[in-house]
Chimera marker file (.cmm) of the C-alpha trace (Angstrom):
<marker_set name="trace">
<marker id="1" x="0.000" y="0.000" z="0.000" r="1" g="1" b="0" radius="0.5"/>
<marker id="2" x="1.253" y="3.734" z="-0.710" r="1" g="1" b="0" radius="0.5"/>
<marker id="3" x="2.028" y="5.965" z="1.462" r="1" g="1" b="0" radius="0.5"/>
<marker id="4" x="0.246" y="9.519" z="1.230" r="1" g="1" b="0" radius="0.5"/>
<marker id="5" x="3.490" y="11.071" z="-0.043" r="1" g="1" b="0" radius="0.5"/>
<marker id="6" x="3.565" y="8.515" z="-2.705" r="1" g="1" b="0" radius="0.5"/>
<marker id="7" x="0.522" y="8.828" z="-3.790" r="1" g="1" b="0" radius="0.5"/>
<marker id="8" x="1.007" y="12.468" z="-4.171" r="1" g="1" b="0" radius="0.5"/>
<marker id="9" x="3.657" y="12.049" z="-6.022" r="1" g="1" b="0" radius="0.5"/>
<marker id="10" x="1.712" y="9.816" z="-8.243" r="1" g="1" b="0" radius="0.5"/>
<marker id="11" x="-0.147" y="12.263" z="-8.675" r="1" g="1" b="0" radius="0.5"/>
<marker id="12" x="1.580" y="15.393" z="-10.238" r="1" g="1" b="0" radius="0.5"/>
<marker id="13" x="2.266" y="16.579" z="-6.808" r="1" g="1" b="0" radius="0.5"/>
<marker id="14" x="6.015" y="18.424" z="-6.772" r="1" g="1" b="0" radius="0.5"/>
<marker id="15" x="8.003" y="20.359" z="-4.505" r="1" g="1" b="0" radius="0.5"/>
<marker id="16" x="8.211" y="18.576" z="-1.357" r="1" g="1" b="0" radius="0.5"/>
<marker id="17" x="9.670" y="21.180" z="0.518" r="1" g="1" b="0" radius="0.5"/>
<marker id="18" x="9.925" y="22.330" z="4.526" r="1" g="1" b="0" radius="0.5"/>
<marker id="19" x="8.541" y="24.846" z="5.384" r="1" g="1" b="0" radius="0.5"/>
<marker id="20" x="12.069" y="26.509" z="6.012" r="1" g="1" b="0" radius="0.5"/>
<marker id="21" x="13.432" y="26.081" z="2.632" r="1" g="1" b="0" radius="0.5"/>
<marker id="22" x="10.596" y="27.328" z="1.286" r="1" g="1" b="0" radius="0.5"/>
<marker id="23" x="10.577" y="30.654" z="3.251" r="1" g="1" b="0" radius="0.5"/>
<marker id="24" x="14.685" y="30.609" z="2.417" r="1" g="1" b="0" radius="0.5"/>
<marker id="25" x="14.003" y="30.802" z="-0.970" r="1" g="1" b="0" radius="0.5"/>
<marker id="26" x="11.459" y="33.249" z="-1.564" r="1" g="1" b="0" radius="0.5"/>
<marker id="27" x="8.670" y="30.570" z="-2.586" r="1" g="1" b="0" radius="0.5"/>
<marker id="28" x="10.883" y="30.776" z="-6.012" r="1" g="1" b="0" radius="0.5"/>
<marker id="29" x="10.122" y="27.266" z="-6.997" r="1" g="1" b="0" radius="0.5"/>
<marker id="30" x="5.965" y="26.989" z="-6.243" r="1" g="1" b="0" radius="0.5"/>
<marker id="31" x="4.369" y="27.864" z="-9.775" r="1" g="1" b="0" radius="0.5"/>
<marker id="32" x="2.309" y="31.278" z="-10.458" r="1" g="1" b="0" radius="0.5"/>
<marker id="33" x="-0.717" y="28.957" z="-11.467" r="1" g="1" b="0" radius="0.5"/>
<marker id="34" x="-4.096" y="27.706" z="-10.194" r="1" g="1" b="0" radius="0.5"/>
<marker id="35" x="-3.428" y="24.929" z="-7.887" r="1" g="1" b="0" radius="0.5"/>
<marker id="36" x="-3.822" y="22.527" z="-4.654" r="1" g="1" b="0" radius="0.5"/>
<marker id="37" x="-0.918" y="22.480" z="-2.254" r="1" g="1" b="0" radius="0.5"/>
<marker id="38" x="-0.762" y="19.840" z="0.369" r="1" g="1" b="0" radius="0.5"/>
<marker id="39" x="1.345" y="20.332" z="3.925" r="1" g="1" b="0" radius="0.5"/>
<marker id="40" x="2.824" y="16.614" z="5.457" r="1" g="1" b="0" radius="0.5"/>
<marker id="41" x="4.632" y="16.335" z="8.698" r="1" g="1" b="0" radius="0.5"/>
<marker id="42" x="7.601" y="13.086" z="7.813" r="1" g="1" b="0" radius="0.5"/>
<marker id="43" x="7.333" y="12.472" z="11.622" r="1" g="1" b="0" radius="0.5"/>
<marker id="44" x="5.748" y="9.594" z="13.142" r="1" g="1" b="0" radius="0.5"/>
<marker id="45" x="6.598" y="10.853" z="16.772" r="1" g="1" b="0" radius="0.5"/>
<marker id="46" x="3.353" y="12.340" z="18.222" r="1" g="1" b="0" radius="0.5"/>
<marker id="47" x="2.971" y="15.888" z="17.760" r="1" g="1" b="0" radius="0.5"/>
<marker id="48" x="4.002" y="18.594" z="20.064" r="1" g="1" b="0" radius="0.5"/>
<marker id="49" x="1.348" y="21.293" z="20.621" r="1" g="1" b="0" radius="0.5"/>
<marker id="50" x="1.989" y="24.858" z="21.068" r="1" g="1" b="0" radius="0.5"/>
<marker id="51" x="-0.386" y="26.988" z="23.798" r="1" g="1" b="0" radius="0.5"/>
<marker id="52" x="-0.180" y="30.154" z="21.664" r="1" g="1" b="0" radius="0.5"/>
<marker id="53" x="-0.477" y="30.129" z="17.852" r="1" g="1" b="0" radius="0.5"/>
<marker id="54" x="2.477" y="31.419" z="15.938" r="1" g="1" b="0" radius="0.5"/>
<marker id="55" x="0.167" y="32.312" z="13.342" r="1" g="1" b="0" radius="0.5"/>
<marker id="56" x="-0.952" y="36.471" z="13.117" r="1" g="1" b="0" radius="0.5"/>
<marker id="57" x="-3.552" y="38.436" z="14.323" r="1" g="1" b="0" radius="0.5"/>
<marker id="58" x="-6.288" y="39.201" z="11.770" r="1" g="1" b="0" radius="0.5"/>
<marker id="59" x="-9.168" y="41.681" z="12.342" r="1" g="1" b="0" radius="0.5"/>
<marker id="60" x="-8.416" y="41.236" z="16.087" r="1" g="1" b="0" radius="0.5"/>
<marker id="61" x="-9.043" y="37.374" z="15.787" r="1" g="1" b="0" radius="0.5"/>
<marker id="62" x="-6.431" y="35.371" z="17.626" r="1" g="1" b="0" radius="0.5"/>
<marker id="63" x="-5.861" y="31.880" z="15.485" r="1" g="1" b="0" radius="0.5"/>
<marker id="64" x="-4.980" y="30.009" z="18.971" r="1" g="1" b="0" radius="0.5"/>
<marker id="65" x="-6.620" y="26.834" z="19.500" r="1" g="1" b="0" radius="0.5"/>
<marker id="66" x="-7.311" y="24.955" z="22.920" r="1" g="1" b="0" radius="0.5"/>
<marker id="67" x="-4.475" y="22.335" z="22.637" r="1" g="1" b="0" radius="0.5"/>
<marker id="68" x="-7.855" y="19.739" z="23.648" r="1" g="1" b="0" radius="0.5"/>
<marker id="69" x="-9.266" y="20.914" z="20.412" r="1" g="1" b="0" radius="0.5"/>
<marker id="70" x="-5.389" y="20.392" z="18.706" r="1" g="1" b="0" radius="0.5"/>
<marker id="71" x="-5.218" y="16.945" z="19.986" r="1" g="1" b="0" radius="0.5"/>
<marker id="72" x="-9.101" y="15.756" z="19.063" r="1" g="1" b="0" radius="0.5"/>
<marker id="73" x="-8.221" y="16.756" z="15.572" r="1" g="1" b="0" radius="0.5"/>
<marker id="74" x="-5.011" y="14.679" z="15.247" r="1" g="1" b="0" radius="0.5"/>
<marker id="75" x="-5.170" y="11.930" z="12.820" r="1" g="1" b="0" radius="0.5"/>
<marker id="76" x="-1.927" y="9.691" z="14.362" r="1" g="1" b="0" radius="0.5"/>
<marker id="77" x="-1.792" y="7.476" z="11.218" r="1" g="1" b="0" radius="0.5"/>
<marker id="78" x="-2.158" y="10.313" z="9.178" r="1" g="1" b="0" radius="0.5"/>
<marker id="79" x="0.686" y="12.360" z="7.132" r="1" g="1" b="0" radius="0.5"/>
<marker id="80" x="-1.205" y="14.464" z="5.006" r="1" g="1" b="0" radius="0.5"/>
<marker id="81" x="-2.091" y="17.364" z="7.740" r="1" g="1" b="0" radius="0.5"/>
<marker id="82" x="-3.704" y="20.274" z="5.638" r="1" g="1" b="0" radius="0.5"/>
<marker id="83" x="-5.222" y="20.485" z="1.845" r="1" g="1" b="0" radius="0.5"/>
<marker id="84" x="-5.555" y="24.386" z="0.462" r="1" g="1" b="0" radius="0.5"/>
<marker id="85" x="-5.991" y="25.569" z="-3.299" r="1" g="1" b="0" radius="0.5"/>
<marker id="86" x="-5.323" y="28.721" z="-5.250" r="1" g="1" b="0" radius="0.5"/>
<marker id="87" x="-6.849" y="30.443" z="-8.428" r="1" g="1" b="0" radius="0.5"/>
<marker id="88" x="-10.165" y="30.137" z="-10.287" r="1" g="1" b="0" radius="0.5"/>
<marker id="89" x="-12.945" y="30.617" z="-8.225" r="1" g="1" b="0" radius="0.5"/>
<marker id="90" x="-10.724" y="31.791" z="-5.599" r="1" g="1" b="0" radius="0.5"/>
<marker id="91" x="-9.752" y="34.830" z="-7.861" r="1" g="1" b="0" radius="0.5"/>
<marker id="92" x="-6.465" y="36.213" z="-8.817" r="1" g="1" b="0" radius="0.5"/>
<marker id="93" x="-4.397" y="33.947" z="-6.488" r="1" g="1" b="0" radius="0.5"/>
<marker id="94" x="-1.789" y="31.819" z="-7.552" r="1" g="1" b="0" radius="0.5"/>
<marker id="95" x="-0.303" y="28.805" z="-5.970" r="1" g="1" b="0" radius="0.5"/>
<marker id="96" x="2.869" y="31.103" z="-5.263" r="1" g="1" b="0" radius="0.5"/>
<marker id="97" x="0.624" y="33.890" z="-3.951" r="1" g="1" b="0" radius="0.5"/>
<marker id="98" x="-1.594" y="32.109" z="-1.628" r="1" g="1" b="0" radius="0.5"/>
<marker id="99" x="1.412" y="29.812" z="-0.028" r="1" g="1" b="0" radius="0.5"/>
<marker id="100" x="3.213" y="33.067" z="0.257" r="1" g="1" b="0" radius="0.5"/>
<marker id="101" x="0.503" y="34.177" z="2.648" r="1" g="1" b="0" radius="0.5"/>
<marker id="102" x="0.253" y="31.308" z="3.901" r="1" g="1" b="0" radius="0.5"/>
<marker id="103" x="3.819" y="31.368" z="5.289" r="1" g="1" b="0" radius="0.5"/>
<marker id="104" x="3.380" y="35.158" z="6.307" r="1" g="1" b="0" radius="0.5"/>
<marker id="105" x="0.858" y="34.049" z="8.570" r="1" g="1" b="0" radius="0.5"/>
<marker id="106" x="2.247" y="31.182" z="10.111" r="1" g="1" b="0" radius="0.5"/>
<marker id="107" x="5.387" y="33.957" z="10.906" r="1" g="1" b="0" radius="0.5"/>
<marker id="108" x="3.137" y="36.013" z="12.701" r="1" g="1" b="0" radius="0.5"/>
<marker id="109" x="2.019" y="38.672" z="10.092" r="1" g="1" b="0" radius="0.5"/>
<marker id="110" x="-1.732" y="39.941" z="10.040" r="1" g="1" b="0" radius="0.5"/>
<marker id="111" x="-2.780" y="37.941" z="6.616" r="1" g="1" b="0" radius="0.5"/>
<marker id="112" x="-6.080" y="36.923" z="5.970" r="1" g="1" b="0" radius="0.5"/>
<marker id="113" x="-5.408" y="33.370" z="5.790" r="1" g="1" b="0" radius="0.5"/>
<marker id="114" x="-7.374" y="31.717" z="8.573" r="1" g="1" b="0" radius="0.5"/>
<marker id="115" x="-7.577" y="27.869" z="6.993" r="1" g="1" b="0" radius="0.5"/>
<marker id="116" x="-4.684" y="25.047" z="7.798" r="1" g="1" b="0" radius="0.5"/>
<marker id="117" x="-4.241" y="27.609" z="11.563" r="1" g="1" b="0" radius="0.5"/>
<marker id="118" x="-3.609" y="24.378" z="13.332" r="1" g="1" b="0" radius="0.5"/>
<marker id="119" x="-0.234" y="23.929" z="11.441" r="1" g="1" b="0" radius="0.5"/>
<marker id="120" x="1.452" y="27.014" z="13.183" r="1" g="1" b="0" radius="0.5"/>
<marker id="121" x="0.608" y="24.937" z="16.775" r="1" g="1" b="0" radius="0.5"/>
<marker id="122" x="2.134" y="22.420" z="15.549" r="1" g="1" b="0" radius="0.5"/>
<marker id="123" x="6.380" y="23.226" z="17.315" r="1" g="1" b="0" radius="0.5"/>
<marker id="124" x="7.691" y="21.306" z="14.257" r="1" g="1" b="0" radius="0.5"/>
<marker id="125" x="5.925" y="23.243" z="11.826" r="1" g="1" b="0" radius="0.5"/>
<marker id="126" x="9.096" y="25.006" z="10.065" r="1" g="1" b="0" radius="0.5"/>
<marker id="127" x="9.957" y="21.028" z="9.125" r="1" g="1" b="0" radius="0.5"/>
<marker id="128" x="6.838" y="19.851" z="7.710" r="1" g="1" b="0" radius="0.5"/>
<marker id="129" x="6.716" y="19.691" z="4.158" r="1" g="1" b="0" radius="0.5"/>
<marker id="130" x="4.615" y="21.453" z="1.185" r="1" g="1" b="0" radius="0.5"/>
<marker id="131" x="4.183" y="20.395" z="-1.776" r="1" g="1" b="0" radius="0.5"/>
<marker id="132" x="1.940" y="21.955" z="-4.727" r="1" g="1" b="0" radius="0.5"/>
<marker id="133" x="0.054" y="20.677" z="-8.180" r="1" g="1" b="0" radius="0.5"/>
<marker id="134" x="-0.677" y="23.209" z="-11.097" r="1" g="1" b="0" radius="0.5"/>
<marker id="135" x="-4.243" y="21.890" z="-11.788" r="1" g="1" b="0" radius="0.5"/>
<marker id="136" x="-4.340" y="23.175" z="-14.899" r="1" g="1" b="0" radius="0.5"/>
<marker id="137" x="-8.116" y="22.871" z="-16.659" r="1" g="1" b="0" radius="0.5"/>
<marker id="138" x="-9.483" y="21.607" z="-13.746" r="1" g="1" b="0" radius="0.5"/>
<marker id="139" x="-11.105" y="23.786" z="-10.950" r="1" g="1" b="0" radius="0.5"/>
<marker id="140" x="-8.756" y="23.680" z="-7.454" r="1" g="1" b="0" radius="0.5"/>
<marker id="141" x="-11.773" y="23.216" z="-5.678" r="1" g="1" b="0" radius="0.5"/>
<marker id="142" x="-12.984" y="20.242" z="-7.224" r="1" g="1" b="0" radius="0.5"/>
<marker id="143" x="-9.198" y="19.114" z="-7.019" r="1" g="1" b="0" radius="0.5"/>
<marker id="144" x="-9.377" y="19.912" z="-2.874" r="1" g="1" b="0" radius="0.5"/>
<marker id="145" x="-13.117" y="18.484" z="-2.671" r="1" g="1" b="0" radius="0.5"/>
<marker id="146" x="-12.215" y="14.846" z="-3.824" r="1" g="1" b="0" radius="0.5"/>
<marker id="147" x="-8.661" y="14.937" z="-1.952" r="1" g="1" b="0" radius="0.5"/>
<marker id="148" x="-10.397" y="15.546" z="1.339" r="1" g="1" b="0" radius="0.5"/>
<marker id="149" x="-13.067" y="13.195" z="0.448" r="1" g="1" b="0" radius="0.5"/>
<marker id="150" x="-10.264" y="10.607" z="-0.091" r="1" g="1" b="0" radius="0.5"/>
<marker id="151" x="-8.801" y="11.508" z="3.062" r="1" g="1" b="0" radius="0.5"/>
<marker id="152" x="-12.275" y="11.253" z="5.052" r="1" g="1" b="0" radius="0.5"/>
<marker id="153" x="-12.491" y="7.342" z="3.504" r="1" g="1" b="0" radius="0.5"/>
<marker id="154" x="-9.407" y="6.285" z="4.769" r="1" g="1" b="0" radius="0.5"/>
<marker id="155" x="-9.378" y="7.855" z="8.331" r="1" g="1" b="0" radius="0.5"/>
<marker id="156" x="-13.074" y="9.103" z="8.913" r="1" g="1" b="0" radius="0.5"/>
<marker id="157" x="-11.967" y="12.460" z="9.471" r="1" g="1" b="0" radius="0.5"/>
<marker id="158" x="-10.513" y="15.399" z="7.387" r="1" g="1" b="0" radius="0.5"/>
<marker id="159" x="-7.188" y="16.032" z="7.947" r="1" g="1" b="0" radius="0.5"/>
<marker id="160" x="-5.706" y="17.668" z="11.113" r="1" g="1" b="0" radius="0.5"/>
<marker id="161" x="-6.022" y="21.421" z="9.677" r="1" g="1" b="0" radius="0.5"/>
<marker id="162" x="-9.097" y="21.092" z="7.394" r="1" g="1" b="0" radius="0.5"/>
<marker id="163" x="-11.363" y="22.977" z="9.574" r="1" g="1" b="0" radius="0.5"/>
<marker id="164" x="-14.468" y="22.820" z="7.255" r="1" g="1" b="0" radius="0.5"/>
<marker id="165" x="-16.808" y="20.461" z="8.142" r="1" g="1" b="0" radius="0.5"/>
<link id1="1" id2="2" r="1" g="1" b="0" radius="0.2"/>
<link id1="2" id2="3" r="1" g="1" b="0" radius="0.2"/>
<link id1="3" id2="4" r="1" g="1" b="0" radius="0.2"/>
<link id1="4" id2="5" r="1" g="1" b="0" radius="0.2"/>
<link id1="5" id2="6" r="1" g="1" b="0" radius="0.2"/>
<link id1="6" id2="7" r="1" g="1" b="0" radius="0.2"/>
<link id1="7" id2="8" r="1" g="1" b="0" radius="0.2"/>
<link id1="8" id2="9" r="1" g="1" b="0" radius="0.2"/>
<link id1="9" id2="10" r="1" g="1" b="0" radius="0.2"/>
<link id1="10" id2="11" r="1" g="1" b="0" radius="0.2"/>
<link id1="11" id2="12" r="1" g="1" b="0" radius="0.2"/>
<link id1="12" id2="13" r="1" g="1" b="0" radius="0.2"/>
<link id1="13" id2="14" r="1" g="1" b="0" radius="0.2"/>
<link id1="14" id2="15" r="1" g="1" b="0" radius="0.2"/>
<link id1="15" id2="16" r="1" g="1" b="0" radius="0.2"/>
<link id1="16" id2="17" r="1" g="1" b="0" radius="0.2"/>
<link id1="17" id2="18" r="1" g="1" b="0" radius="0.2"/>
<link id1="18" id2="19" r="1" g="1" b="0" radius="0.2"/>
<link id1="19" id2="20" r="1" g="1" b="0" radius="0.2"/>
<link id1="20" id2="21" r="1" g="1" b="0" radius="0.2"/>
<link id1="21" id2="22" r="1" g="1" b="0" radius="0.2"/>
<link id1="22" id2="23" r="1" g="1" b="0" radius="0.2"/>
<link id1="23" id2="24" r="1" g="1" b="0" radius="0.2"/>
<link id1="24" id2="25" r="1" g="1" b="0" radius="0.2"/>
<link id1="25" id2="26" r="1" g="1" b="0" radius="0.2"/>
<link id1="26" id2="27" r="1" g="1" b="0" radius="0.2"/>
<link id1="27" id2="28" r="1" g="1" b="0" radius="0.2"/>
<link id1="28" id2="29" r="1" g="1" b="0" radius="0.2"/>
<link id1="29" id2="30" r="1" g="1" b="0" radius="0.2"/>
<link id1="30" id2="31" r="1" g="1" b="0" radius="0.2"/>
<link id1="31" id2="32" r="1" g="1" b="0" radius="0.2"/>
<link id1="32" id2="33" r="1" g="1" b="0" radius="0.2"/>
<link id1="33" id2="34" r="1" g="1" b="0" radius="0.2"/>
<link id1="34" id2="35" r="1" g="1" b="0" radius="0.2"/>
<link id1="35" id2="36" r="1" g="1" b="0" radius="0.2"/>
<link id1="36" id2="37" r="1" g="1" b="0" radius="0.2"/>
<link id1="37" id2="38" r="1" g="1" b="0" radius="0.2"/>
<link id1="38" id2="39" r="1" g="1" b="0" radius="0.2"/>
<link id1="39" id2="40" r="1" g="1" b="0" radius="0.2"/>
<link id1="40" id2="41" r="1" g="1" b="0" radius="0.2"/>
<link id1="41" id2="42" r="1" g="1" b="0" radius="0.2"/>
<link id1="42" id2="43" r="1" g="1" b="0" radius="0.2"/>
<link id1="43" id2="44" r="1" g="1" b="0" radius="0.2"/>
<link id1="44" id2="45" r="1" g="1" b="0" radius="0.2"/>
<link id1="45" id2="46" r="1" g="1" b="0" radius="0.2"/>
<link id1="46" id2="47" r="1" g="1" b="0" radius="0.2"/>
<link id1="47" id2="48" r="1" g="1" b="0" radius="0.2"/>
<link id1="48" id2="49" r="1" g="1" b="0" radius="0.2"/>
<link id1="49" id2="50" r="1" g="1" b="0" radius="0.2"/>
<link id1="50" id2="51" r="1" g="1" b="0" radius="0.2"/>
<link id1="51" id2="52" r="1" g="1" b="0" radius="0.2"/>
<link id1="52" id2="53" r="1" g="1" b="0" radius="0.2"/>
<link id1="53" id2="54" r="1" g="1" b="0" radius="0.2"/>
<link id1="54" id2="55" r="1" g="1" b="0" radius="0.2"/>
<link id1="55" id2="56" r="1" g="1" b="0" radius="0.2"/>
<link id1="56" id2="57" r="1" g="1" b="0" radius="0.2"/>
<link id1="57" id2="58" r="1" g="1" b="0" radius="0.2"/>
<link id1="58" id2="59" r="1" g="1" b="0" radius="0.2"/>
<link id1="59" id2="60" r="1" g="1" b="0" radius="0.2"/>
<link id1="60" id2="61" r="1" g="1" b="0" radius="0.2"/>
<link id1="61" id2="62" r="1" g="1" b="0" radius="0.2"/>
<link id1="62" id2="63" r="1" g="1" b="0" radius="0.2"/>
<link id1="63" id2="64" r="1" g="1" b="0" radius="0.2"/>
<link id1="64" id2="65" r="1" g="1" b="0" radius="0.2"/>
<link id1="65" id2="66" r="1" g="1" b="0" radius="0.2"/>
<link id1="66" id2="67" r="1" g="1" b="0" radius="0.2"/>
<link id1="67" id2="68" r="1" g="1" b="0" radius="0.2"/>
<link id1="68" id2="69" r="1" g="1" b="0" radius="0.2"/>
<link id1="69" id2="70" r="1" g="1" b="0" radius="0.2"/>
<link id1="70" id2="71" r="1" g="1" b="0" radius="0.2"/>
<link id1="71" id2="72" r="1" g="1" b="0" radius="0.2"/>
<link id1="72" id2="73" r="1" g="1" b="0" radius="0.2"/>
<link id1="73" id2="74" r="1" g="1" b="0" radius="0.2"/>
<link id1="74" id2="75" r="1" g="1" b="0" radius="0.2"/>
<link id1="75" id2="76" r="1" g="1" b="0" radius="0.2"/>
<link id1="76" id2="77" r="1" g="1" b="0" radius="0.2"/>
<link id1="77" id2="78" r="1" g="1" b="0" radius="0.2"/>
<link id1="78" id2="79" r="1" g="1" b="0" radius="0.2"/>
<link id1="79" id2="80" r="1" g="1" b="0" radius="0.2"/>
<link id1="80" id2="81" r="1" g="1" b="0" radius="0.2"/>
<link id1="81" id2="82" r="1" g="1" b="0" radius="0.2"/>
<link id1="82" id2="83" r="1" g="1" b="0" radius="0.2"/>
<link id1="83" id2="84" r="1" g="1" b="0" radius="0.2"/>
<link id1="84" id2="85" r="1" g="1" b="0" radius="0.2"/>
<link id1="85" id2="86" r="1" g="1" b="0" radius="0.2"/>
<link id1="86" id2="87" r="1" g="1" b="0" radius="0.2"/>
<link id1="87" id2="88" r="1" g="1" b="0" radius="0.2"/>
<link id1="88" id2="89" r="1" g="1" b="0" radius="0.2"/>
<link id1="89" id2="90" r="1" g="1" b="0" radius="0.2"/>
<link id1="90" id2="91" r="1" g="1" b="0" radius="0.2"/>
<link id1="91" id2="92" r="1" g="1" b="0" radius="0.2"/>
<link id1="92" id2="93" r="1" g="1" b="0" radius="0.2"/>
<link id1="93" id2="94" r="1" g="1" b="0" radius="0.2"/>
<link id1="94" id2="95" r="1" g="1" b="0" radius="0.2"/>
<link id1="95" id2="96" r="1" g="1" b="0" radius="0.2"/>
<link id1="96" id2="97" r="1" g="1" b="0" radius="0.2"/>
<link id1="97" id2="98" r="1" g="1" b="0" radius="0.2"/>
<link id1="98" id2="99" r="1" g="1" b="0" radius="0.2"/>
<link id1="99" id2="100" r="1" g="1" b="0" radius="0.2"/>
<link id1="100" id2="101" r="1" g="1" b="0" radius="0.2"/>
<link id1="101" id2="102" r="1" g="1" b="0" radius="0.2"/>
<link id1="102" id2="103" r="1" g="1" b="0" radius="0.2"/>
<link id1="103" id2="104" r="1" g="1" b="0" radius="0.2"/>
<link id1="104" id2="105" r="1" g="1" b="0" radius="0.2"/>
<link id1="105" id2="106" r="1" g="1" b="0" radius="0.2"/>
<link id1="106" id2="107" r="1" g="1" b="0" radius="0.2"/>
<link id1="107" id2="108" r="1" g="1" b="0" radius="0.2"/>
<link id1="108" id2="109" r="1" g="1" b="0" radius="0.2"/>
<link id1="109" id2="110" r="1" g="1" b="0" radius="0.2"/>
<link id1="110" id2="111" r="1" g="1" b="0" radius="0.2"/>
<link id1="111" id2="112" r="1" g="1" b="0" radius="0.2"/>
<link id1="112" id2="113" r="1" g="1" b="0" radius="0.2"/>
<link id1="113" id2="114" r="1" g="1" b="0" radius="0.2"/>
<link id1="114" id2="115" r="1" g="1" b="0" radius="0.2"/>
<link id1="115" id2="116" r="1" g="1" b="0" radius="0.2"/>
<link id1="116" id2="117" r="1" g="1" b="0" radius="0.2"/>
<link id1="117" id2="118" r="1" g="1" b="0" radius="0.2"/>
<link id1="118" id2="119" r="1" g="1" b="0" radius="0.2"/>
<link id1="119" id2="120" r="1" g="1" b="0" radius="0.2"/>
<link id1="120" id2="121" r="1" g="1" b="0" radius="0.2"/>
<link id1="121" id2="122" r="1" g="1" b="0" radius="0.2"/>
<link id1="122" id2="123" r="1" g="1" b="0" radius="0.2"/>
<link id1="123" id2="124" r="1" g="1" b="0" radius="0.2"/>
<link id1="124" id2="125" r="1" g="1" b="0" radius="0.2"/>
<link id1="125" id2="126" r="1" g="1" b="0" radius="0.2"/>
<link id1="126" id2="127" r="1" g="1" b="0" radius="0.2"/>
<link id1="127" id2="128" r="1" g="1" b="0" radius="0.2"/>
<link id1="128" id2="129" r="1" g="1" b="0" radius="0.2"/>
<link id1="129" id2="130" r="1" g="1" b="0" radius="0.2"/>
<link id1="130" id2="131" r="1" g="1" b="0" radius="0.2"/>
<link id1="131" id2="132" r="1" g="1" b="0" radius="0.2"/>
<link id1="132" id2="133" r="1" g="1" b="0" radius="0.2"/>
<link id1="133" id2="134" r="1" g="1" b="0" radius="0.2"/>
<link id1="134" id2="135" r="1" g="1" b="0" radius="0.2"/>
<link id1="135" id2="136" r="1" g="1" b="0" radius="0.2"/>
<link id1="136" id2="137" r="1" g="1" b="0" radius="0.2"/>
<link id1="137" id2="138" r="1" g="1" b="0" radius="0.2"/>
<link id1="138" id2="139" r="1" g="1" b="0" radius="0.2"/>
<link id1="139" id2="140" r="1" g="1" b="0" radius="0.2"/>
<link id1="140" id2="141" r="1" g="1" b="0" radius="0.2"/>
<link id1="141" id2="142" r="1" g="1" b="0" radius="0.2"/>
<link id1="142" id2="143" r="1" g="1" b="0" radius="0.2"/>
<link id1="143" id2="144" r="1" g="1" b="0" radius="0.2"/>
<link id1="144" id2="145" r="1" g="1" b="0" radius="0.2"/>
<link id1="145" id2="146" r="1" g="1" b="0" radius="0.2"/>
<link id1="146" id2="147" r="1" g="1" b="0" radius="0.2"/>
<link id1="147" id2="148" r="1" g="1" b="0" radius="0.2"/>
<link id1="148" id2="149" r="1" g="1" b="0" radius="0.2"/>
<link id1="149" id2="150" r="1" g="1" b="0" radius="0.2"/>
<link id1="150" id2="151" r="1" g="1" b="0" radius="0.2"/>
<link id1="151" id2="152" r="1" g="1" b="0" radius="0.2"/>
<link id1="152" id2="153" r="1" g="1" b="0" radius="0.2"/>
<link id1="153" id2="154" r="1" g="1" b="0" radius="0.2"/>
<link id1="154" id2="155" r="1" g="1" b="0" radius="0.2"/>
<link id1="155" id2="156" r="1" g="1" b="0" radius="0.2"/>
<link id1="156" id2="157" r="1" g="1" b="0" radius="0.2"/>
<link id1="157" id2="158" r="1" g="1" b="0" radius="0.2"/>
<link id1="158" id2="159" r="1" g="1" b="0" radius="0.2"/>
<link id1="159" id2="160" r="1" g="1" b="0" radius="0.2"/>
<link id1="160" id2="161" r="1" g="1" b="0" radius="0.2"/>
<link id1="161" id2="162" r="1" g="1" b="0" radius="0.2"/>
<link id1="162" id2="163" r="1" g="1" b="0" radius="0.2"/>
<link id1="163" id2="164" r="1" g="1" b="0" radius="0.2"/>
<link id1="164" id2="165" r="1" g="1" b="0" radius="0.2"/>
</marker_set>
């Protein structure tokens, strides 16, 4: 059986980067397309959760989560921790532009990017890896929709940072 990183790379998905490298190199590799990105944590340890969110303030909203709330929505066999898109219906964005603030937040910058807020309690996050998939003719949502449903099969829950219900 494949693992989820397999399978992603099966699947067009490229990149594979930590978080680090990516904010090292300016986000220079991730494609100015319409896309899905995908975050994975390599670790099998169990997670370590922070009390405070590194993650910004946004319109006064603090992204902090009870660590309970971190915990009940931790899928232990699961890699695959968050599933975002970019472009189309989602406007002008770009896979490069919507990781970008993506990354901003997690820093601590006040960008409008409350989904995947979980990641930034997570104390490895600057390790975990993103990886992205130009989508090309097909709508990122539709792309996001069946990944998470895929995800809900196997484990019968989203993934740890997929808030939506």
């Amino acid at each position: 059986m494949l693992n989820e990183r397999d399978r992603l790379v099966q699947s067009g998905f490229e990149g594979f980067m930590t978080v680090r490298e990516l904010r090292e190199s300016s986000l220079s590799e991730v494609p100015d397309s319409a896309g899905v990105y995908a975050v994975l944590r390599d670790s099998g340890e169990p997670p370590v959760f922070l009390g405070r969110s590194a993650g910004g303030l946004f319109k006064g909203r603090d992204p902090t989560a009870p660590v309970a709330d971190l915990a009940g929505a931790w899928v232990p066999e699961g890699r695959l921790l968050y599933v975002g898109k970019a472009g189309r219906s989602e406007g002008a964005a770009t896979l490069r532009k919507r990781l970008r603030s993506y990354l901003e937040f997690g820093a601590g910058r006040p960008v409008g990017h409350w989904g995947g807020r979980f990641i930034w309690q997570l104390a490895d996050a600057d390790e975990l890896v993103v990886c992205w998939r130009p989508t090309g003719d097909e709508e990122p949502r539709d792309v996001e929709r069946l990944m998470l449903a895929e995800f809900r099969r196997e484990h019968g829950q989203l993934p740890f940072a997929n808030l939506q219900k």
